[in-house]
PyMOL Python script that loads the backbone (N, CA, C, O; Angstrom):
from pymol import cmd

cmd.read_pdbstr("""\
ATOM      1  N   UNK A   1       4.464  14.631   9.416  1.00  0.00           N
ATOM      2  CA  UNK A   1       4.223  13.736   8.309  1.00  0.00           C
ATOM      3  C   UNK A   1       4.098  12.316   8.838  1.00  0.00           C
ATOM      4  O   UNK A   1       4.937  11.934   9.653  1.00  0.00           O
ATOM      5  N   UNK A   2       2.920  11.332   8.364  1.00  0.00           N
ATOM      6  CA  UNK A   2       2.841  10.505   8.527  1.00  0.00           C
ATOM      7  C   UNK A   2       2.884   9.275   7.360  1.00  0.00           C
ATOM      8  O   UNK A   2       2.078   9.468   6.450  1.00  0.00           O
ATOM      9  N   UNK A   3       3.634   8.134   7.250  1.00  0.00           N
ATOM     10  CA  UNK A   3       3.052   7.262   6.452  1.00  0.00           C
ATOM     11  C   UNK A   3       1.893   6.155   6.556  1.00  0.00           C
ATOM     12  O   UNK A   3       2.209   5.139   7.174  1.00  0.00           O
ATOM     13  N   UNK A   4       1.206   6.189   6.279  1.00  0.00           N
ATOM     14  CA  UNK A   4      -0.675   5.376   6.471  1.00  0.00           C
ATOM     15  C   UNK A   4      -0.694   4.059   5.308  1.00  0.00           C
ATOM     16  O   UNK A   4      -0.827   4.218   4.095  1.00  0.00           O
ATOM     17  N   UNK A   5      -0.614   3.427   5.645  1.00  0.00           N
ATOM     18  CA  UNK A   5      -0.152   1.836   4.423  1.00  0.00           C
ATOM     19  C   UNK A   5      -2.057   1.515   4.487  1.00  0.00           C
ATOM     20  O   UNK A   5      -2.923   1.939   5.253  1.00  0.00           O
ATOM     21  N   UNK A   6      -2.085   1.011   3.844  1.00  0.00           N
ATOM     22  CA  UNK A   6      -3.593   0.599   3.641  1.00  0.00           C
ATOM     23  C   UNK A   6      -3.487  -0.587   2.293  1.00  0.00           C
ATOM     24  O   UNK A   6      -2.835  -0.621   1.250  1.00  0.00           O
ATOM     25  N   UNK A   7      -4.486  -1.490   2.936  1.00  0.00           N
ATOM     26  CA  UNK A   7      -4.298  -2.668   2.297  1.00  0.00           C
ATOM     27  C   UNK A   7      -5.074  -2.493   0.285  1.00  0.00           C
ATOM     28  O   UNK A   7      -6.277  -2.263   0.409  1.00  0.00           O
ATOM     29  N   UNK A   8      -4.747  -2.539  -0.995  1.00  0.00           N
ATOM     30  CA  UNK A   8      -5.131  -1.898  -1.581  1.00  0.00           C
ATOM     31  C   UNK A   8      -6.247  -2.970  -2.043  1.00  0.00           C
ATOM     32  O   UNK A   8      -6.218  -3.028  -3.272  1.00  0.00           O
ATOM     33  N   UNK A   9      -7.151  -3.776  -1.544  1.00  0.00           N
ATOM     34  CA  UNK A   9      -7.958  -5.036  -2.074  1.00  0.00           C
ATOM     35  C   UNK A   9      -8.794  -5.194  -1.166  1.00  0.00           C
ATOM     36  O   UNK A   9      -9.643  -6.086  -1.168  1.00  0.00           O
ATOM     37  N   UNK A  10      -8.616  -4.164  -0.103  1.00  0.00           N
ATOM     38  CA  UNK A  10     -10.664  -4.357   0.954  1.00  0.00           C
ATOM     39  C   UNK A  10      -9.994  -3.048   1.879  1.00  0.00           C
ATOM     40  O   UNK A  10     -10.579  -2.913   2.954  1.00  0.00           O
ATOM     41  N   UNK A  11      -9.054  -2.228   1.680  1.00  0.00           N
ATOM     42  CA  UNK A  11      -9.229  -0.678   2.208  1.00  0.00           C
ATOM     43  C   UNK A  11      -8.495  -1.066   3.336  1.00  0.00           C
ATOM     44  O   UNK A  11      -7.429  -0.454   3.272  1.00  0.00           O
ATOM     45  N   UNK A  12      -8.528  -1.934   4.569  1.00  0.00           N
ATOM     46  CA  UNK A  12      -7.995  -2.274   5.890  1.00  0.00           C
ATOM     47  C   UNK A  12      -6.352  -1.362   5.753  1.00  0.00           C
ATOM     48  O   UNK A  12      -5.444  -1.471   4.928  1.00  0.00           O
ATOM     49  N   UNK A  13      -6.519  -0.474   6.963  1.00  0.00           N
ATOM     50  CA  UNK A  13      -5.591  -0.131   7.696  1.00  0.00           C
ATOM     51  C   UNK A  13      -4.720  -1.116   8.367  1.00  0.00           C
ATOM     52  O   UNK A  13      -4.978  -1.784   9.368  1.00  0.00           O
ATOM     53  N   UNK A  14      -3.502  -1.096   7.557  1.00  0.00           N
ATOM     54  CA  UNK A  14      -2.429  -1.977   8.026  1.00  0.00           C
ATOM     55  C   UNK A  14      -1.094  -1.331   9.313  1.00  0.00           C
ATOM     56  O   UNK A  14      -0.254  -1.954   9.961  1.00  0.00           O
ATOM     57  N   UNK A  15      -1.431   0.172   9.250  1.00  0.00           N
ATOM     58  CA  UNK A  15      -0.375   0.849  10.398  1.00  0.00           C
ATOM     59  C   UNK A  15      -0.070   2.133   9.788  1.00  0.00           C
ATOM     60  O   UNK A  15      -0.306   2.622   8.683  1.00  0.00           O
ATOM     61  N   UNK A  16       0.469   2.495  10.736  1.00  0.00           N
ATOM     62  CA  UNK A  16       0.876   4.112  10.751  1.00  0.00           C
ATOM     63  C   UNK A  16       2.450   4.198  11.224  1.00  0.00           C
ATOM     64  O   UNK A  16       2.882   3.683  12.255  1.00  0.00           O
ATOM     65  N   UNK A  17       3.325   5.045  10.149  1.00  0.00           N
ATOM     66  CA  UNK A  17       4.863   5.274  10.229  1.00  0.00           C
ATOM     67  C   UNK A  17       4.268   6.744  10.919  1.00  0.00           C
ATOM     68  O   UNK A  17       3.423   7.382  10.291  1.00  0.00           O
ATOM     69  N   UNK A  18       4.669   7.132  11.983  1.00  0.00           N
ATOM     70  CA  UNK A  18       5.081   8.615  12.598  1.00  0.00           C
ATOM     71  C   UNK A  18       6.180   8.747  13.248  1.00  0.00           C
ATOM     72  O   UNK A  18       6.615   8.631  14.393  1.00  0.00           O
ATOM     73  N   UNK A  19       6.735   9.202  11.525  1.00  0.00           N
ATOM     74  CA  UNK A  19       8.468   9.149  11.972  1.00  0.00           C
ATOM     75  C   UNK A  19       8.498  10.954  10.746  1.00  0.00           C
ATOM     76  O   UNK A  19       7.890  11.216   9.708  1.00  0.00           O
ATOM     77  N   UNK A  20       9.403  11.692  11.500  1.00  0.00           N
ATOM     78  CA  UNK A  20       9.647  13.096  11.059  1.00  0.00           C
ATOM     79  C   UNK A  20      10.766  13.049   9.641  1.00  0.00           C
ATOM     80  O   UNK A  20      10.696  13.786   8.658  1.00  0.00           O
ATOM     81  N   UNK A  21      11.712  12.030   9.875  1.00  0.00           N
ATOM     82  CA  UNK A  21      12.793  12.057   9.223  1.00  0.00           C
ATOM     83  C   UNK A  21      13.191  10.505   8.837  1.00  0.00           C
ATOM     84  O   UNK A  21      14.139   9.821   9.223  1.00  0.00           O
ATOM     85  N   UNK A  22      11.961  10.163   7.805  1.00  0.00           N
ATOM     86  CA  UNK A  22      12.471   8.908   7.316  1.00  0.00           C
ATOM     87  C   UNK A  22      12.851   8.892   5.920  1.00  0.00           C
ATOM     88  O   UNK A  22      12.263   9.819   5.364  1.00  0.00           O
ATOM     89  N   UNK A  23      13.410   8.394   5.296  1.00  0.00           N
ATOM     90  CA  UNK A  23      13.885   8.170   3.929  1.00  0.00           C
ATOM     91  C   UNK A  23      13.485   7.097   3.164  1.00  0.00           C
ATOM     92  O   UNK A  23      13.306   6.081   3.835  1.00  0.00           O
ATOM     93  N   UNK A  24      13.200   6.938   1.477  1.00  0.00           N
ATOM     94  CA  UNK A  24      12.481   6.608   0.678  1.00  0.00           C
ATOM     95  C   UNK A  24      13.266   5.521   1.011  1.00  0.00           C
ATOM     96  O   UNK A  24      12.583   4.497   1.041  1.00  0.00           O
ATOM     97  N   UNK A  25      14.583   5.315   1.306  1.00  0.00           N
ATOM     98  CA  UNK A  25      15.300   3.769   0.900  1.00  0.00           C
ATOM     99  C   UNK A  25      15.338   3.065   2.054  1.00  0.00           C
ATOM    100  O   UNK A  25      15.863   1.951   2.058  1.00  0.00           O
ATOM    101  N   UNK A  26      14.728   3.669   3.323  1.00  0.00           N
ATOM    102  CA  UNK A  26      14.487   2.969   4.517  1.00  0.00           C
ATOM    103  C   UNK A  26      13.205   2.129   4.318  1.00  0.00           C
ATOM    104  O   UNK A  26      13.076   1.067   4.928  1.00  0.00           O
ATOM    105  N   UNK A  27      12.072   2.675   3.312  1.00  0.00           N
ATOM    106  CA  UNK A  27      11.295   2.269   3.363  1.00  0.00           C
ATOM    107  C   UNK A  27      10.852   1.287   1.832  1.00  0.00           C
ATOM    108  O   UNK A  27       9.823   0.738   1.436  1.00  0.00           O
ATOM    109  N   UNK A  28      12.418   1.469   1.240  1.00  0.00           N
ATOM    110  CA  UNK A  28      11.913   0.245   0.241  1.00  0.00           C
ATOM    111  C   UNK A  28      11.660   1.466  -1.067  1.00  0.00           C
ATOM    112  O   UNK A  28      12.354   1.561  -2.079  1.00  0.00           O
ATOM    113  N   UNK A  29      10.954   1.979  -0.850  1.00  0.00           N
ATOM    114  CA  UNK A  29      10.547   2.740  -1.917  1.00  0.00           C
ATOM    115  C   UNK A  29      11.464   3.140  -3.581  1.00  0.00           C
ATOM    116  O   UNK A  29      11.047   3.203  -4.738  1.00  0.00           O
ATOM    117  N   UNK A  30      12.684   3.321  -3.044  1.00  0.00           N
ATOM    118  CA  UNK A  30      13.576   2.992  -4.334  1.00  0.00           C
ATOM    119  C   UNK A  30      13.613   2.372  -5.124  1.00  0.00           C
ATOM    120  O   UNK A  30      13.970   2.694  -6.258  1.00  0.00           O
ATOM    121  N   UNK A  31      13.112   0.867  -4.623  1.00  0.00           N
ATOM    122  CA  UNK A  31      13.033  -0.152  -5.498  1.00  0.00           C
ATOM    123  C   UNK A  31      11.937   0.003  -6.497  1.00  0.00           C
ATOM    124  O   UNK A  31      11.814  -0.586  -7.570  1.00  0.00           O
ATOM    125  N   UNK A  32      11.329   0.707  -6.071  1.00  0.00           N
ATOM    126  CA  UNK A  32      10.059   0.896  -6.793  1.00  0.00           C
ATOM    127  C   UNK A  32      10.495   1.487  -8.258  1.00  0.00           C
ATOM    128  O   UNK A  32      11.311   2.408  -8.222  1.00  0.00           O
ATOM    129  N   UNK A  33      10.037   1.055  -9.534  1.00  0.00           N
ATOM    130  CA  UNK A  33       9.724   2.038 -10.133  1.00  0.00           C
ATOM    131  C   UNK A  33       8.998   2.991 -10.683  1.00  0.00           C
ATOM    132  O   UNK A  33       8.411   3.490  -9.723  1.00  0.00           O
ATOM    133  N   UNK A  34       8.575   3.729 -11.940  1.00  0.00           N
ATOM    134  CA  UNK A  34       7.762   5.042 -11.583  1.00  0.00           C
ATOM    135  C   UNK A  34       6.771   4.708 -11.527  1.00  0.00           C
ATOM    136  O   UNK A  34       6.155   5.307 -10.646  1.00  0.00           O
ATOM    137  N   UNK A  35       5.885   3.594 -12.334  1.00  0.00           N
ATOM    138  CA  UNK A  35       4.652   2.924 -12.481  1.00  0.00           C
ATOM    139  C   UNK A  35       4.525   2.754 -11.429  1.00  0.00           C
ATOM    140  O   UNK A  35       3.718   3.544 -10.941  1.00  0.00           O
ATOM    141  N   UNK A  36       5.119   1.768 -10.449  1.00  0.00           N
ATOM    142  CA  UNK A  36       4.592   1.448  -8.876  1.00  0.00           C
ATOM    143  C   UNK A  36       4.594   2.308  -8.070  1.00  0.00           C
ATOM    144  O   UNK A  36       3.844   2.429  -7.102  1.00  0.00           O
ATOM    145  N   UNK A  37       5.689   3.170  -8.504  1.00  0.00           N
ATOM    146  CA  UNK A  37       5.230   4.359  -7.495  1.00  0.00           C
ATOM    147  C   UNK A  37       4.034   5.345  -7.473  1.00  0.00           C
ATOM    148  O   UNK A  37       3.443   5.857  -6.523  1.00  0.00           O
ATOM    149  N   UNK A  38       3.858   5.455  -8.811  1.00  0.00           N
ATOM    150  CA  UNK A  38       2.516   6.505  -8.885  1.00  0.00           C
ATOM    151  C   UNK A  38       1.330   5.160  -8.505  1.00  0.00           C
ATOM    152  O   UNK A  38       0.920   5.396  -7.369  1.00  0.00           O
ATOM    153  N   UNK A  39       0.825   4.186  -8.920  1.00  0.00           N
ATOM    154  CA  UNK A  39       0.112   3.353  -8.611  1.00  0.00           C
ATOM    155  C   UNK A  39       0.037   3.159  -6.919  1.00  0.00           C
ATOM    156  O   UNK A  39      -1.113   3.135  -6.481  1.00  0.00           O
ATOM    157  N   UNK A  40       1.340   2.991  -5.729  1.00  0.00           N
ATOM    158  CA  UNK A  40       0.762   2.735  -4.906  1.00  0.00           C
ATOM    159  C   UNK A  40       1.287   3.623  -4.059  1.00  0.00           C
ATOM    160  O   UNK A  40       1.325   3.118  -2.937  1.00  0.00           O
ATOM    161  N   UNK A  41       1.802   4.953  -4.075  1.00  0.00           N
ATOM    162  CA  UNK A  41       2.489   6.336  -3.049  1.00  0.00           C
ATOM    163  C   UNK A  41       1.348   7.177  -3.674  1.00  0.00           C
ATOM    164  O   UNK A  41       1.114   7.231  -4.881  1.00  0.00           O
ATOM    165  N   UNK A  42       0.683   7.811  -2.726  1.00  0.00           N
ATOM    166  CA  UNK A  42      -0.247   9.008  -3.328  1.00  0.00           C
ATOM    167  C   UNK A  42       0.120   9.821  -1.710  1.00  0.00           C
ATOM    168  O   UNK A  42       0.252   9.250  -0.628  1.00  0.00           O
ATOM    169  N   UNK A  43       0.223  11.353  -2.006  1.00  0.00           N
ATOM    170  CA  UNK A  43       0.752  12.335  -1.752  1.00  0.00           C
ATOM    171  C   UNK A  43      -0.524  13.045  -1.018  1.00  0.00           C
ATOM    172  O   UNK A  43      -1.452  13.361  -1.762  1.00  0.00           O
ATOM    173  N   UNK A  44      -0.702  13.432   0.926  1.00  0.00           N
ATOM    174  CA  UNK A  44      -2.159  14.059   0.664  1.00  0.00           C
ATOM    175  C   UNK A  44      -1.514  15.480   1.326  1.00  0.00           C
ATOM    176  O   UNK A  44      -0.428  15.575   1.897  1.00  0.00           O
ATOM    177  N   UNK A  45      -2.507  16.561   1.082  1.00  0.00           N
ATOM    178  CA  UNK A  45      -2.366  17.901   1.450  1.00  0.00           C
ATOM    179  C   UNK A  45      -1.877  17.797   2.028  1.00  0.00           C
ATOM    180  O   UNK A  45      -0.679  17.845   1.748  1.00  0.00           O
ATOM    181  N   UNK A  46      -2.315  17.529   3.547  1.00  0.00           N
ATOM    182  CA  UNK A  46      -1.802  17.153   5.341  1.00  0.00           C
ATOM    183  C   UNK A  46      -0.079  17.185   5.423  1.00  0.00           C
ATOM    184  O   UNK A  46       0.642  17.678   6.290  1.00  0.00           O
ATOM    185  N   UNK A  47       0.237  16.533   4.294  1.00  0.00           N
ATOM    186  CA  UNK A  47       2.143  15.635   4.194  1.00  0.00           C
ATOM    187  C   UNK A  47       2.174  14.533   4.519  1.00  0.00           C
ATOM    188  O   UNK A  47       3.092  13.750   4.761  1.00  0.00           O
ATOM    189  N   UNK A  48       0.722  14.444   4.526  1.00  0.00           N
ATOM    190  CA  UNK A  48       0.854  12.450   5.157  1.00  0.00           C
ATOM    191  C   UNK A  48       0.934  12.235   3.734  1.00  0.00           C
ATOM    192  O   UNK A  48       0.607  13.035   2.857  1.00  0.00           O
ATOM    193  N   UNK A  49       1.446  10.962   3.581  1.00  0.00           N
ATOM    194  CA  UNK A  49       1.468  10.136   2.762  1.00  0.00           C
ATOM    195  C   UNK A  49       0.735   8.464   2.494  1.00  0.00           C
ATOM    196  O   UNK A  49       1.393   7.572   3.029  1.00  0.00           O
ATOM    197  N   UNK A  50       0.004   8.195   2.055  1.00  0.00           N
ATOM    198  CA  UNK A  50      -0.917   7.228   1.962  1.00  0.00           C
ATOM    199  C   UNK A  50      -0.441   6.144   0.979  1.00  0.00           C
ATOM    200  O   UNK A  50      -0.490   6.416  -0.220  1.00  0.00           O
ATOM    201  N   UNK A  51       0.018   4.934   1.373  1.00  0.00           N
ATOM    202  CA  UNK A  51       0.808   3.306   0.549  1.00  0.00           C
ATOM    203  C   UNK A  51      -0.247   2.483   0.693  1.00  0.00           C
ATOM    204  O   UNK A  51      -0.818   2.198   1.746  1.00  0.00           O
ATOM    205  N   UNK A  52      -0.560   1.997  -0.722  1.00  0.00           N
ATOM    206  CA  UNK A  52      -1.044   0.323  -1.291  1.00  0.00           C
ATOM    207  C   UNK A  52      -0.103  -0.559  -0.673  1.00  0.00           C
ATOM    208  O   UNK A  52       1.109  -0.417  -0.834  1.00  0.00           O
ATOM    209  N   UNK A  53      -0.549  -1.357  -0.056  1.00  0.00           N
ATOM    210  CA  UNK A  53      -0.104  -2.805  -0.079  1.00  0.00           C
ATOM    211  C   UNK A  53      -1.120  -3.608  -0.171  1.00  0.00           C
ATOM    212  O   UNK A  53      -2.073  -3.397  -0.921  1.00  0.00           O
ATOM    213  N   UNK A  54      -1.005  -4.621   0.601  1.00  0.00           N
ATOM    214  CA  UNK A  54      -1.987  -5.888   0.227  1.00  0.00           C
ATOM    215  C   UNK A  54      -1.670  -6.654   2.141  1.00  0.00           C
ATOM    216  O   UNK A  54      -0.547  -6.729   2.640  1.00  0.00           O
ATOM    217  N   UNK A  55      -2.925  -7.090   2.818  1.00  0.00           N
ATOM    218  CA  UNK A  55      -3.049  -7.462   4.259  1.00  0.00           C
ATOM    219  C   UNK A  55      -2.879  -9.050   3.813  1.00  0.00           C
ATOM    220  O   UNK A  55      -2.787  -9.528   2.683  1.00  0.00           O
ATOM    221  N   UNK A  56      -2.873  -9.660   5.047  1.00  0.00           N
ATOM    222  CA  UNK A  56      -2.607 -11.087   4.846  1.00  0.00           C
ATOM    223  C   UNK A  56      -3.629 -11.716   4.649  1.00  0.00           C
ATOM    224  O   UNK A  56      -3.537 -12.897   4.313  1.00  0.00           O
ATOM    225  N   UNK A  57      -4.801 -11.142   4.793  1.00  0.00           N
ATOM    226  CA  UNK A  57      -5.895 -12.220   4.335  1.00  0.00           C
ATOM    227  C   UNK A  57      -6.147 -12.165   2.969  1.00  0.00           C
ATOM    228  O   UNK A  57      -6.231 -13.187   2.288  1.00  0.00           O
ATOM    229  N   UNK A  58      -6.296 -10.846   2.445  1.00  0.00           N
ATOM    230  CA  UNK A  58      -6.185 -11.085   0.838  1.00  0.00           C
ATOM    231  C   UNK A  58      -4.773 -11.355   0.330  1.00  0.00           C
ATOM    232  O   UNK A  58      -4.525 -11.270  -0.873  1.00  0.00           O
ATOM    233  N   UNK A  59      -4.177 -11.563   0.907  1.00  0.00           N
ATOM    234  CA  UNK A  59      -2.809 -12.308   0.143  1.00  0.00           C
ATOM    235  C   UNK A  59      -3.280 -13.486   0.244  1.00  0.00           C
ATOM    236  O   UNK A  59      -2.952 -14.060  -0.794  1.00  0.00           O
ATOM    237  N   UNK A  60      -3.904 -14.231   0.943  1.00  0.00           N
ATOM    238  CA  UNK A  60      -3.925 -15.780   1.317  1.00  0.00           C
ATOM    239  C   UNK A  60      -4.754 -15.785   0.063  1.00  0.00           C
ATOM    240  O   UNK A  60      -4.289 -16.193  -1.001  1.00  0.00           O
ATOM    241  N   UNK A  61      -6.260 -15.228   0.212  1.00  0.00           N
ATOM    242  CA  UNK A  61      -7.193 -15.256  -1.064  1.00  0.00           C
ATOM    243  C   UNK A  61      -6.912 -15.126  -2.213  1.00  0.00           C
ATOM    244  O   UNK A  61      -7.578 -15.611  -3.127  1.00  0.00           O
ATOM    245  N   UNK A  62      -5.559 -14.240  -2.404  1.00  0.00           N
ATOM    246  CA  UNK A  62      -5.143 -14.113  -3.837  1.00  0.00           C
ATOM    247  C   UNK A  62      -4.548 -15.448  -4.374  1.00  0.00           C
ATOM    248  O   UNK A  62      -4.651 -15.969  -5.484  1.00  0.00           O
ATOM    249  N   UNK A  63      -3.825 -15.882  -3.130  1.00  0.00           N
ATOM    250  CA  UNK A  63      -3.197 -17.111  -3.733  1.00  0.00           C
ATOM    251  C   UNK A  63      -3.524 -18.218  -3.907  1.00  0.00           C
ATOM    252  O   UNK A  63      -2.954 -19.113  -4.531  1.00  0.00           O
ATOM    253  N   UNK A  64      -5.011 -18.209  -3.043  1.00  0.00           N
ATOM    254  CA  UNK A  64      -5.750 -19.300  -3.134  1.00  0.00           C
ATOM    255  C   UNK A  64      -6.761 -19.463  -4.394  1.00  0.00           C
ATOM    256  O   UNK A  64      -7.248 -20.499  -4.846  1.00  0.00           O
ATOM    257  N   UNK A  65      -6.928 -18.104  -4.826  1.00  0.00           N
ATOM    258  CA  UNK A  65      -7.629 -17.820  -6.379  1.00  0.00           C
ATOM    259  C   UNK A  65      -7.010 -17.449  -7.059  1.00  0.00           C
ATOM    260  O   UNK A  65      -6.824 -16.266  -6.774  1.00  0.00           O
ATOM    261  N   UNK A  66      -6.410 -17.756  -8.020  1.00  0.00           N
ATOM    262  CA  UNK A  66      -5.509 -16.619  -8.710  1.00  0.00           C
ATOM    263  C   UNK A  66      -6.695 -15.614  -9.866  1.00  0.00           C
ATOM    264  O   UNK A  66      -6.273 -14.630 -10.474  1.00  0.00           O
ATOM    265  N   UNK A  67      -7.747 -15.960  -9.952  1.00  0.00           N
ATOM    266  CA  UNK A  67      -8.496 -15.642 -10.613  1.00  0.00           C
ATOM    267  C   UNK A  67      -8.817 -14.072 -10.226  1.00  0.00           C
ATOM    268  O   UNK A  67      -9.117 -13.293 -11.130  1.00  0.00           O
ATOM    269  N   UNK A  68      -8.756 -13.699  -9.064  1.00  0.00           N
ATOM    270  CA  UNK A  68      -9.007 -13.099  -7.903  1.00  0.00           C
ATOM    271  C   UNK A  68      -8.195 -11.677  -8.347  1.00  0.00           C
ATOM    272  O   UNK A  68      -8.586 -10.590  -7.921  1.00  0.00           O
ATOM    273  N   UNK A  69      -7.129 -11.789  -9.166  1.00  0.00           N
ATOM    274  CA  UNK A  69      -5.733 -10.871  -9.563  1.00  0.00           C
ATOM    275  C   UNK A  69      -6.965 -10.010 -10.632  1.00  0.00           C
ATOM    276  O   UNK A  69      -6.305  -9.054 -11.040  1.00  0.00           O
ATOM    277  N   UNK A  70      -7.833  -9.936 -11.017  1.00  0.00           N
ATOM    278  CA  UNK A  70      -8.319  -9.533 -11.929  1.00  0.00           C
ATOM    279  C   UNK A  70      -9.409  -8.465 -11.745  1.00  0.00           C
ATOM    280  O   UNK A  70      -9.859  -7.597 -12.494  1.00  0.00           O
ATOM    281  N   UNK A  71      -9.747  -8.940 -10.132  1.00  0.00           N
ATOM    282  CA  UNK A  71     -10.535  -7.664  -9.136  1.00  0.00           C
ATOM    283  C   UNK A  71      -9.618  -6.753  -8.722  1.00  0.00           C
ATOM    284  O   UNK A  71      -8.514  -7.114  -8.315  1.00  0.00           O
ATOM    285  N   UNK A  72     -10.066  -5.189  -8.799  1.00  0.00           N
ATOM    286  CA  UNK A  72      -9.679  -4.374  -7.548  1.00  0.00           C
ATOM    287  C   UNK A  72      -9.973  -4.318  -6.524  1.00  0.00           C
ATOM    288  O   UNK A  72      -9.235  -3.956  -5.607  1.00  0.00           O
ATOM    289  N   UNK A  73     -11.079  -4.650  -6.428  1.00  0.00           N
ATOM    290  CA  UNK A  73     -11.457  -4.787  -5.081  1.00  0.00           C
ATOM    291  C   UNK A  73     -12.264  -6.258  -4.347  1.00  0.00           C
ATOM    292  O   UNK A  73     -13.410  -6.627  -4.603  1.00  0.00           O
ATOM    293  N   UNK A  74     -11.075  -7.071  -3.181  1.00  0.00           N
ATOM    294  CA  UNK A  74     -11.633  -8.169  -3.444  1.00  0.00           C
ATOM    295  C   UNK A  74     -13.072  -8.275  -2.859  1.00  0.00           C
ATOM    296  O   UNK A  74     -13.960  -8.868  -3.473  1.00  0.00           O
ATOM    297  N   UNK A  75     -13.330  -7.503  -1.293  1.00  0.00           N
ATOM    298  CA  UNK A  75     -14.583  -7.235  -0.748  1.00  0.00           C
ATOM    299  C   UNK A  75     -15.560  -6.593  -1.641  1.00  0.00           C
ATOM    300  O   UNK A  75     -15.559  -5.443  -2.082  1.00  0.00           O
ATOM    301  N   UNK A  76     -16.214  -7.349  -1.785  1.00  0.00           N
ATOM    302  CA  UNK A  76     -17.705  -6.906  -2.627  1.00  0.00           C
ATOM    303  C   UNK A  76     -18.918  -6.490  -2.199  1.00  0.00           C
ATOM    304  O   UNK A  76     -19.808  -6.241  -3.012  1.00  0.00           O
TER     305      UNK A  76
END
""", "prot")
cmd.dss("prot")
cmd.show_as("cartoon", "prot")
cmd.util.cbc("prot")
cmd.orient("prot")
């Protein structure tokens, strides 16, 4: 099982967890609740597991537009 983070606002691969025996509260995930979790944990056949986040360049862009919060996707 792998965890695969991917940036959720231009797709960019942010890293790969290949860890056998990690836990939801190592990784924050608790905090989450169910909305965020179904929104950014999606589950694939494999057992990998695939996470939304957001990379630092569209964080910079978000904050530099806030207008920007209103796209899914900021690359067009």
């Amino acid at each position: 099982m792998a965890l695969h983070y991917f940036c959720r606002h231009c797709g960019m691969s942010l890293g790969t967890i290949d860890e056998k025996m990690i836990g939801s509260e190592q990784l924050g995930f608790h905090l989450l609740n169910e909305e965020e979790r179904q929104e950014m944990i999606s589950y694939q056949s494999t057992g990998d597991i695939h996470v939304k986040s957001i990379c630092h360049d569209c964080h910079e862009a978000l904050h530099r537009n806030p207008d920007f919060h209103n796209i899914d996707y900021l690359i067009q």
